[in-house]
mmCIF file of the N, C-alpha and C atoms, coordinates in Angstrom:
data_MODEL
# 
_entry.id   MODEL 
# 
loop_
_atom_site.group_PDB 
_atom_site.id 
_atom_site.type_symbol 
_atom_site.label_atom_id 
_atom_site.label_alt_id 
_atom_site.label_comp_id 
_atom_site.label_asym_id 
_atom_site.label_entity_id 
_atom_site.label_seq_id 
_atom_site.pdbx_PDB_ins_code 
_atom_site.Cartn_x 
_atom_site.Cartn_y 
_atom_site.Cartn_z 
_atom_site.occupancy 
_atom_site.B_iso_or_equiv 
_atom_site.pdbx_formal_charge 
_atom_site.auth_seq_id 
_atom_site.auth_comp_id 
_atom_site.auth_asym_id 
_atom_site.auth_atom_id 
_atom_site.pdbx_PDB_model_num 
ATOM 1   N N  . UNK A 1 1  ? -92.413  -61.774 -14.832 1.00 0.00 ? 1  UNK A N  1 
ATOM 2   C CA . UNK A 1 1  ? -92.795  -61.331 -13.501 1.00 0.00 ? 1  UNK A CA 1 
ATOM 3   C C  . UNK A 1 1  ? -92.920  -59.805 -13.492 1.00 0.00 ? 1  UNK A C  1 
ATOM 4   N N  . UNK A 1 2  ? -94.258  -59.272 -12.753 1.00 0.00 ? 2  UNK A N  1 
ATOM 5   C CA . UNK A 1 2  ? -94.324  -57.858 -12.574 1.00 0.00 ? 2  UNK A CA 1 
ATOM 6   C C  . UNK A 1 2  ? -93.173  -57.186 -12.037 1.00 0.00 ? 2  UNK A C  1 
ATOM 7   N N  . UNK A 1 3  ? -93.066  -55.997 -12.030 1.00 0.00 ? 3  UNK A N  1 
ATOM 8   C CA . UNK A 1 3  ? -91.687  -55.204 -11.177 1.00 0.00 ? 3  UNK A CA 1 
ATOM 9   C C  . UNK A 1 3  ? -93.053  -54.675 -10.325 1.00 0.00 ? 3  UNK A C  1 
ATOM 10  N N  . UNK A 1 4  ? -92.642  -55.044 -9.170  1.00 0.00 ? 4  UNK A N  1 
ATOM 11  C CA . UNK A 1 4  ? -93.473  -54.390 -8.076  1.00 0.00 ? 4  UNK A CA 1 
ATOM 12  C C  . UNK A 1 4  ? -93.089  -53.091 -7.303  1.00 0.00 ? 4  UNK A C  1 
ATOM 13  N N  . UNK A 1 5  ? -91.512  -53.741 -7.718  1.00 0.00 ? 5  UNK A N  1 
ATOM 14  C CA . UNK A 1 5  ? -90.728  -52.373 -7.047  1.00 0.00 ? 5  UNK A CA 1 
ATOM 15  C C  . UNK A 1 5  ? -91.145  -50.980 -7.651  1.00 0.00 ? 5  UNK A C  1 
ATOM 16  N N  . UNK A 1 6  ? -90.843  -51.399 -8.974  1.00 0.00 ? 6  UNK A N  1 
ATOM 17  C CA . UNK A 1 6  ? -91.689  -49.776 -9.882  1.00 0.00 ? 6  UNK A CA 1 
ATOM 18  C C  . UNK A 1 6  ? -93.304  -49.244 -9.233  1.00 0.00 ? 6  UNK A C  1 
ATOM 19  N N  . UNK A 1 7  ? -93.937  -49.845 -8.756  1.00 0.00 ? 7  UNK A N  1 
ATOM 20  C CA . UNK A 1 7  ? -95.465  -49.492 -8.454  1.00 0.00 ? 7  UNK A CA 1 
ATOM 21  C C  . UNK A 1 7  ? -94.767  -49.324 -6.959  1.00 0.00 ? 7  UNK A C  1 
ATOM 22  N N  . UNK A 1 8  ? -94.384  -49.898 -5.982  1.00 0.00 ? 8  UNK A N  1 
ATOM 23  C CA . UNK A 1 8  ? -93.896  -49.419 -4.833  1.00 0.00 ? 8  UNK A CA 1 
ATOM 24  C C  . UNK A 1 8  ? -93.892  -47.715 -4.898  1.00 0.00 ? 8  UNK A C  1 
ATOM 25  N N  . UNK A 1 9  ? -92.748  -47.420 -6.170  1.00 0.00 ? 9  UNK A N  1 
ATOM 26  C CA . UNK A 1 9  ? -91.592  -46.180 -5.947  1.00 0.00 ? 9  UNK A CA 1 
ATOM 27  C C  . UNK A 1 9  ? -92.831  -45.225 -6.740  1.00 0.00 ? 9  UNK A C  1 
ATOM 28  N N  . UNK A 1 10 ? -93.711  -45.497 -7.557  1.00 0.00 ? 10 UNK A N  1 
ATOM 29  C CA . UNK A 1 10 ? -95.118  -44.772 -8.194  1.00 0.00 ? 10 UNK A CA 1 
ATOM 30  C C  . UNK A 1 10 ? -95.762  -44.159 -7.207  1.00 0.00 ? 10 UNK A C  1 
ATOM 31  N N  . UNK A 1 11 ? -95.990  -45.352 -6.351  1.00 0.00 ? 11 UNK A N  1 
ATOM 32  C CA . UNK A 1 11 ? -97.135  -45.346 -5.346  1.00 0.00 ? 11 UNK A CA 1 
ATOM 33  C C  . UNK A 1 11 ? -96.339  -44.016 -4.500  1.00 0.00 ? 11 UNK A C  1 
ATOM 34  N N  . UNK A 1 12 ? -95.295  -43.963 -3.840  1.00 0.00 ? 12 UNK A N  1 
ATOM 35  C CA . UNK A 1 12 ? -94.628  -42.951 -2.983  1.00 0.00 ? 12 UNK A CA 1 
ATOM 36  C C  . UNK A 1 12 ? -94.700  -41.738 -3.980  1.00 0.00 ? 12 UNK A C  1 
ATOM 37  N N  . UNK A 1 13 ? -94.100  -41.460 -5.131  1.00 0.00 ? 13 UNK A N  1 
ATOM 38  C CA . UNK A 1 13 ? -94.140  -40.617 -5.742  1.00 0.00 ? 13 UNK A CA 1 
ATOM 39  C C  . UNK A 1 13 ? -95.840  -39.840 -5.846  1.00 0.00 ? 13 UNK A C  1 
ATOM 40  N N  . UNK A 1 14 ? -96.386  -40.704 -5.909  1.00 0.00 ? 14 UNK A N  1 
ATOM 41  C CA . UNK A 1 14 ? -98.256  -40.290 -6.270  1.00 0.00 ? 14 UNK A CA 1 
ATOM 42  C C  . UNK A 1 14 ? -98.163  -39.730 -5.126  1.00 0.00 ? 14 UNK A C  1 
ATOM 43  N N  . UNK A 1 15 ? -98.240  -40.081 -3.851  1.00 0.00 ? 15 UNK A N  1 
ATOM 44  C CA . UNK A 1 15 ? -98.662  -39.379 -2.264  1.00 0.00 ? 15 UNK A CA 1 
ATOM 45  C C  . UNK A 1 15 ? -98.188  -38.263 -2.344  1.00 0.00 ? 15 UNK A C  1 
ATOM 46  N N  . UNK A 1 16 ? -96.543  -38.481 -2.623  1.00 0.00 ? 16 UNK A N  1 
ATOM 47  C CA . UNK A 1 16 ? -95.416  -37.273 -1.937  1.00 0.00 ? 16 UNK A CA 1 
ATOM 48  C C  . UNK A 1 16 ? -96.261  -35.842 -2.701  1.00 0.00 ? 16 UNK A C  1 
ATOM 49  N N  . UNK A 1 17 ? -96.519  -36.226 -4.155  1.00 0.00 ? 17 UNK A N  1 
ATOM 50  C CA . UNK A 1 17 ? -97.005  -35.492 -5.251  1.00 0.00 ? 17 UNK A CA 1 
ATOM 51  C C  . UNK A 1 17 ? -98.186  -34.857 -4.888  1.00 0.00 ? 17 UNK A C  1 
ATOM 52  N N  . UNK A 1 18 ? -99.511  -35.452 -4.111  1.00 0.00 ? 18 UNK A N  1 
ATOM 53  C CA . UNK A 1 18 ? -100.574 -34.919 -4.053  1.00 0.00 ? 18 UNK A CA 1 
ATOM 54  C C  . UNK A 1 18 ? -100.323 -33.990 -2.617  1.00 0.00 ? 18 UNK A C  1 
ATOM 55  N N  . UNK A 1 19 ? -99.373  -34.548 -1.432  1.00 0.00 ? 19 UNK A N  1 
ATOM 56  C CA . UNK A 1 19 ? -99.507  -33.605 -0.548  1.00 0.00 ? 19 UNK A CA 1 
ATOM 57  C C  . UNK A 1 19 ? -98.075  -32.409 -0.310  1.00 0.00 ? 19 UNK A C  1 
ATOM 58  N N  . UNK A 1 20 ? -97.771  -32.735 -1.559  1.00 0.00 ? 20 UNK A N  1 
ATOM 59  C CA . UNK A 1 20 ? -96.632  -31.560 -1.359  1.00 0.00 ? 20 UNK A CA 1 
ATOM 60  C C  . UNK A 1 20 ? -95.002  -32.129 -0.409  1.00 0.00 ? 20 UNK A C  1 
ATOM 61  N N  . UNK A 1 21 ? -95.015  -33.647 -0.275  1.00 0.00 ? 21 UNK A N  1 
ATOM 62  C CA . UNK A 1 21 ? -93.948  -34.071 0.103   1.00 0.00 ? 21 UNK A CA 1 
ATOM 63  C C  . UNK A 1 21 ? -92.601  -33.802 -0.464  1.00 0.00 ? 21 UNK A C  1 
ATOM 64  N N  . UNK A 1 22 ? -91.627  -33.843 -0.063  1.00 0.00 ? 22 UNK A N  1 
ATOM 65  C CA . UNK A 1 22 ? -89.827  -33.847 -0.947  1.00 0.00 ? 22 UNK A CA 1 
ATOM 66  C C  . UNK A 1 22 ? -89.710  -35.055 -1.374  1.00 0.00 ? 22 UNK A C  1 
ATOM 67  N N  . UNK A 1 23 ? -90.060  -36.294 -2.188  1.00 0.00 ? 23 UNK A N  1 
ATOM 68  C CA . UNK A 1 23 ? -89.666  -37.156 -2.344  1.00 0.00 ? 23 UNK A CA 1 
ATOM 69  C C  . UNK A 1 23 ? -89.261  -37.309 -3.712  1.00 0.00 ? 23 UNK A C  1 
ATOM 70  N N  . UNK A 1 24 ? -87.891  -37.818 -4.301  1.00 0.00 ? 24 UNK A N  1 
ATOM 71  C CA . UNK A 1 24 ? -87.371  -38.210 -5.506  1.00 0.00 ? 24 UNK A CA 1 
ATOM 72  C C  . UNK A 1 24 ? -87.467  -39.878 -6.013  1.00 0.00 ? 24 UNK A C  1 
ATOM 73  N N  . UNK A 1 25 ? -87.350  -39.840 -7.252  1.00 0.00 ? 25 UNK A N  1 
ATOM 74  C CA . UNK A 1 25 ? -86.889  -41.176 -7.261  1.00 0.00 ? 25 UNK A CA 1 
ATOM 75  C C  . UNK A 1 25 ? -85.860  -41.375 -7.193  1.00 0.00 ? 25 UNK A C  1 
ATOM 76  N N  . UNK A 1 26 ? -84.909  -40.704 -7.477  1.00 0.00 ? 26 UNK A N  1 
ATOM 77  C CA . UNK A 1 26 ? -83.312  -40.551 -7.136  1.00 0.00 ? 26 UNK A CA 1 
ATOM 78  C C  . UNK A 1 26 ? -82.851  -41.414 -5.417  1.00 0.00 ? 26 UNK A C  1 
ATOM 79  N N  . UNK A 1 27 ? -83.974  -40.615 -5.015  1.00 0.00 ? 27 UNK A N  1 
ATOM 80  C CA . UNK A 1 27 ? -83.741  -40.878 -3.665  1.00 0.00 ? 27 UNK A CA 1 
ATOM 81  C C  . UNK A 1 27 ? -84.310  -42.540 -3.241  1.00 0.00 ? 27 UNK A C  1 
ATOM 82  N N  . UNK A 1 28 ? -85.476  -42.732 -3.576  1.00 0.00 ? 28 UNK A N  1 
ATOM 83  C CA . UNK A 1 28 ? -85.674  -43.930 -3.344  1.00 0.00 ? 28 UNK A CA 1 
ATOM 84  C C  . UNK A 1 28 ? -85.557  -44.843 -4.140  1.00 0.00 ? 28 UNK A C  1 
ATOM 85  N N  . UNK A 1 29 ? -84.623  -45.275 -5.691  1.00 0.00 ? 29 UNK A N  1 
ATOM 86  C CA . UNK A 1 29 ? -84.059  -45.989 -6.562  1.00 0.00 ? 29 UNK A CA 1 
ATOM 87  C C  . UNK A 1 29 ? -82.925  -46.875 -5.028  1.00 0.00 ? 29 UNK A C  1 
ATOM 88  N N  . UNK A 1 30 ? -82.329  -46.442 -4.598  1.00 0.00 ? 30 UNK A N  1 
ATOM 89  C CA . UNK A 1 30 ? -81.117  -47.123 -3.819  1.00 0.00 ? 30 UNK A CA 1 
ATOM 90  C C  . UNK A 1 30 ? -81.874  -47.844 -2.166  1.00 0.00 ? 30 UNK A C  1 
ATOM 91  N N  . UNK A 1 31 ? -82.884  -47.515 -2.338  1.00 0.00 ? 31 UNK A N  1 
ATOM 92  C CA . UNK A 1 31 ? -83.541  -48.401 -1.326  1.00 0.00 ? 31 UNK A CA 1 
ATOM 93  C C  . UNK A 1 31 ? -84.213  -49.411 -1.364  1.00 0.00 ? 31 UNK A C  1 
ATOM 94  N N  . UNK A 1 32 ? -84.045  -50.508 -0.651  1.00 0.00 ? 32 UNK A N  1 
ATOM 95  C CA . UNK A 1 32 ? -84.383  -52.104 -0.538  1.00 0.00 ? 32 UNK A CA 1 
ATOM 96  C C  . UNK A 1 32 ? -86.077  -51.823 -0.508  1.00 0.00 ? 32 UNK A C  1 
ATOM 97  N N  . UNK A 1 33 ? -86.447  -53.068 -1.552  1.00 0.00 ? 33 UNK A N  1 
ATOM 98  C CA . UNK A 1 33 ? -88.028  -53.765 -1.386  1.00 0.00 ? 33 UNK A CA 1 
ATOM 99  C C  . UNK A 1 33 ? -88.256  -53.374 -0.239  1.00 0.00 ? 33 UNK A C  1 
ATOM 100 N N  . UNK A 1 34 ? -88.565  -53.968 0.801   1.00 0.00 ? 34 UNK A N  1 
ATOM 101 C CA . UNK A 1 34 ? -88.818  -53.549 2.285   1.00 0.00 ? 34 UNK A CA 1 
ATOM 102 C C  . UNK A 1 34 ? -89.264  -52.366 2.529   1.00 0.00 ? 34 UNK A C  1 
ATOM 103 N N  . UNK A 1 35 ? -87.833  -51.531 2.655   1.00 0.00 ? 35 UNK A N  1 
ATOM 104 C CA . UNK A 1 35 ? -88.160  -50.232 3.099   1.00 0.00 ? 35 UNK A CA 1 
ATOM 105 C C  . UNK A 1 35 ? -88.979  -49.303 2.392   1.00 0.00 ? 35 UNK A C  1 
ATOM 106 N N  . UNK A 1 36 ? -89.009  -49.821 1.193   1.00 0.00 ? 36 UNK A N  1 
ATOM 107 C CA . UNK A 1 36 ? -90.017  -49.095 -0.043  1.00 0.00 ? 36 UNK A CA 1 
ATOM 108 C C  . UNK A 1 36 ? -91.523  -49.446 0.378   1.00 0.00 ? 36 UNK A C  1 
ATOM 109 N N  . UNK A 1 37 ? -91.997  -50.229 0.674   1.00 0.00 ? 37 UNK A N  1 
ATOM 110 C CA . UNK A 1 37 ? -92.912  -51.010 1.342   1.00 0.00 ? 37 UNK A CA 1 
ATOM 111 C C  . UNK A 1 37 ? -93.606  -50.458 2.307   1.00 0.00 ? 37 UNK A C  1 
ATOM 112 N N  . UNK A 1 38 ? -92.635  -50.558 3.876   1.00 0.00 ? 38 UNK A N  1 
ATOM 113 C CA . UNK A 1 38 ? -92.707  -49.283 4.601   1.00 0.00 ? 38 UNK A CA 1 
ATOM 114 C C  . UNK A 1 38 ? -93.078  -48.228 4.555   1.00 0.00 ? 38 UNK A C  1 
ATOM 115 N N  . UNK A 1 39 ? -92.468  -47.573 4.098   1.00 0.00 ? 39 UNK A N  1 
ATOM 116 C CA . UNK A 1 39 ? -93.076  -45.836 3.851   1.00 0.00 ? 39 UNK A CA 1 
ATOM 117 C C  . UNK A 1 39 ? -93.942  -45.912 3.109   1.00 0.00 ? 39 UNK A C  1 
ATOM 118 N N  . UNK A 1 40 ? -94.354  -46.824 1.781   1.00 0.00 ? 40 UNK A N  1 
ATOM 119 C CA . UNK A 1 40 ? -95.699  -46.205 1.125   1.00 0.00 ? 40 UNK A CA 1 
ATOM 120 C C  . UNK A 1 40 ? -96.345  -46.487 2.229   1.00 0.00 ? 40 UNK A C  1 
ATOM 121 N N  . UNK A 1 41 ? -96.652  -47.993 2.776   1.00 0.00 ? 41 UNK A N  1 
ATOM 122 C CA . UNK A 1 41 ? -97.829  -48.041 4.050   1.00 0.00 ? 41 UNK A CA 1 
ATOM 123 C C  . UNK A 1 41 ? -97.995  -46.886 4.889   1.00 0.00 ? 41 UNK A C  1 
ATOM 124 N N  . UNK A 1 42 ? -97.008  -46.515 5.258   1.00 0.00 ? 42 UNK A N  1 
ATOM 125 C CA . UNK A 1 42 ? -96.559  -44.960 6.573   1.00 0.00 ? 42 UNK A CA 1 
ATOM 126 C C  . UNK A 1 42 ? -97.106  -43.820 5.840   1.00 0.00 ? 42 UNK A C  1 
ATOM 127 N N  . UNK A 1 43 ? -97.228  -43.643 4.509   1.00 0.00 ? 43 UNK A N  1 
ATOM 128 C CA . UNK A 1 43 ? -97.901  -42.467 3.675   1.00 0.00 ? 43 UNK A CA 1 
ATOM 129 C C  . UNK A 1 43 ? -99.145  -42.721 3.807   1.00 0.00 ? 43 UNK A C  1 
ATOM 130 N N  . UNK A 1 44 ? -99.518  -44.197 3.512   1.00 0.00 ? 44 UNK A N  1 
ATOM 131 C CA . UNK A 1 44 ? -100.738 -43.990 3.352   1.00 0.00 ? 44 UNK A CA 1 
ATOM 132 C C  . UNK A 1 44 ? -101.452 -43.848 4.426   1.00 0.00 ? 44 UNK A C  1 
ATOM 133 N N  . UNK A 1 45 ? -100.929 -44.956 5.361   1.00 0.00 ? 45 UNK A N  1 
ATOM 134 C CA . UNK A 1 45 ? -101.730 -44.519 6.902   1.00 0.00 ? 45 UNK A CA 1 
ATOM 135 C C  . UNK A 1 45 ? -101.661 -43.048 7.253   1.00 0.00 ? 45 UNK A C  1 
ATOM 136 N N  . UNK A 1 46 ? -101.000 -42.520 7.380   1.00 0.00 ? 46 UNK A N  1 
ATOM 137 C CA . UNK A 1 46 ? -100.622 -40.640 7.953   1.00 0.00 ? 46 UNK A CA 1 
ATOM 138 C C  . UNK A 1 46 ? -101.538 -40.611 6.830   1.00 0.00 ? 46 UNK A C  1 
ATOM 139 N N  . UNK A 1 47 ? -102.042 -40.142 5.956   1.00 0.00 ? 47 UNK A N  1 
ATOM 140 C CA . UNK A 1 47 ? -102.336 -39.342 4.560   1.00 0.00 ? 47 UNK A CA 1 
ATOM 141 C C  . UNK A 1 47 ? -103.981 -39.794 4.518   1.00 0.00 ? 47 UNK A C  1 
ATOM 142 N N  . UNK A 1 48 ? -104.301 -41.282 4.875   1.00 0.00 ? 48 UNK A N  1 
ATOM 143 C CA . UNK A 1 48 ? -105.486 -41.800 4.903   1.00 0.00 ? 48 UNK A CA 1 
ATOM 144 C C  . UNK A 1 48 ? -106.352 -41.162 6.210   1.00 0.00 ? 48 UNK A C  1 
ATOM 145 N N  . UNK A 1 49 ? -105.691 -41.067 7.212   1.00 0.00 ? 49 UNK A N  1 
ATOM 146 C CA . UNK A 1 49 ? -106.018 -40.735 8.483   1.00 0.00 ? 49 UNK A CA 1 
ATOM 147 C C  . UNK A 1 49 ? -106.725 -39.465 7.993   1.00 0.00 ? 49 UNK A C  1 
ATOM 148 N N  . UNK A 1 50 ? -105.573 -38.225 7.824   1.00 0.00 ? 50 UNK A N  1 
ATOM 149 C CA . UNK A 1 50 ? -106.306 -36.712 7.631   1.00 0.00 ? 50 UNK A CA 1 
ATOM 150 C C  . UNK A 1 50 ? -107.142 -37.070 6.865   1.00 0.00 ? 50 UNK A C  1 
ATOM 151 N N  . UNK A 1 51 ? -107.302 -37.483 5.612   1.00 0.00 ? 51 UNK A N  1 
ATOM 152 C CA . UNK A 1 51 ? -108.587 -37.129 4.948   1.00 0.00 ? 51 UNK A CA 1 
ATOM 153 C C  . UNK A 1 51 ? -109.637 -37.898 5.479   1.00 0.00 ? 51 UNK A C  1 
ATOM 154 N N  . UNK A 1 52 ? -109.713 -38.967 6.055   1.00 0.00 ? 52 UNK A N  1 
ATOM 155 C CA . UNK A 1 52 ? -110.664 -39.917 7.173   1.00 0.00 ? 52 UNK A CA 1 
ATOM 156 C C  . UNK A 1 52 ? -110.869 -38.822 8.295   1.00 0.00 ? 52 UNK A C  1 
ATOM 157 N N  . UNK A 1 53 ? -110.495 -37.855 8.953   1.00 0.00 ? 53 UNK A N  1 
ATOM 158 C CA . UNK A 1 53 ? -110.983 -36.795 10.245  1.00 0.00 ? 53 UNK A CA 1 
ATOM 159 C C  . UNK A 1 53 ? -111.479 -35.942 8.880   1.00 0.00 ? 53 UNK A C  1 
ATOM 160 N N  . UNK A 1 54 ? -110.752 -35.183 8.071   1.00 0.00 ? 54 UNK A N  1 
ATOM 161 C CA . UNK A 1 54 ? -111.310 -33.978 7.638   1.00 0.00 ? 54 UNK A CA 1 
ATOM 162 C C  . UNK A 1 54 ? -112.770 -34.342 6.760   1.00 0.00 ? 54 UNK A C  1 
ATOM 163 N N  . UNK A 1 55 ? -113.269 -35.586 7.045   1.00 0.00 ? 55 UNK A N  1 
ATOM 164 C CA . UNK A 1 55 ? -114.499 -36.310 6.782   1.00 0.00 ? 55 UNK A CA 1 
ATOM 165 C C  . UNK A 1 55 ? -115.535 -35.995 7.446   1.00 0.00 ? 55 UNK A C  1 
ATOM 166 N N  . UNK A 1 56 ? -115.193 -36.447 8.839   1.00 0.00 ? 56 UNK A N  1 
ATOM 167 C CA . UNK A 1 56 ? -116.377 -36.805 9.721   1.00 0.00 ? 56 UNK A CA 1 
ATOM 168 C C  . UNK A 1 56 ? -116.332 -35.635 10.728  1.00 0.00 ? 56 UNK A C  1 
# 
């Protein structure tokens, strides 16, 4: 079975990384599937948005 969790905690790390966020893996290693889940969606929506206006 894939570790999804690892691409979850990638996926946050990639965002935090391109816009200059504080995010560790330190920090998000001790947090539940779920909430890992959460915030990438919450990155990507916030993060998708600006570059979707600084578009059009």
């Amino acid at each position: 079975m894939k570790d999804y969790r690892e691409l979850y905690i990638q996926g946050i790390l990639d965002i935090a990384e391109e816009h200059g966020l504080d995010y560790t893996r330190e920090q998000l290693d001790p947090m539940p599937e779920d909430e890992l889940i959460a915030l990438r969606d919450r990155l990507r929506m916030k993060y998708e948005n600006i570059h979707f206006k600084r578009y059009c």
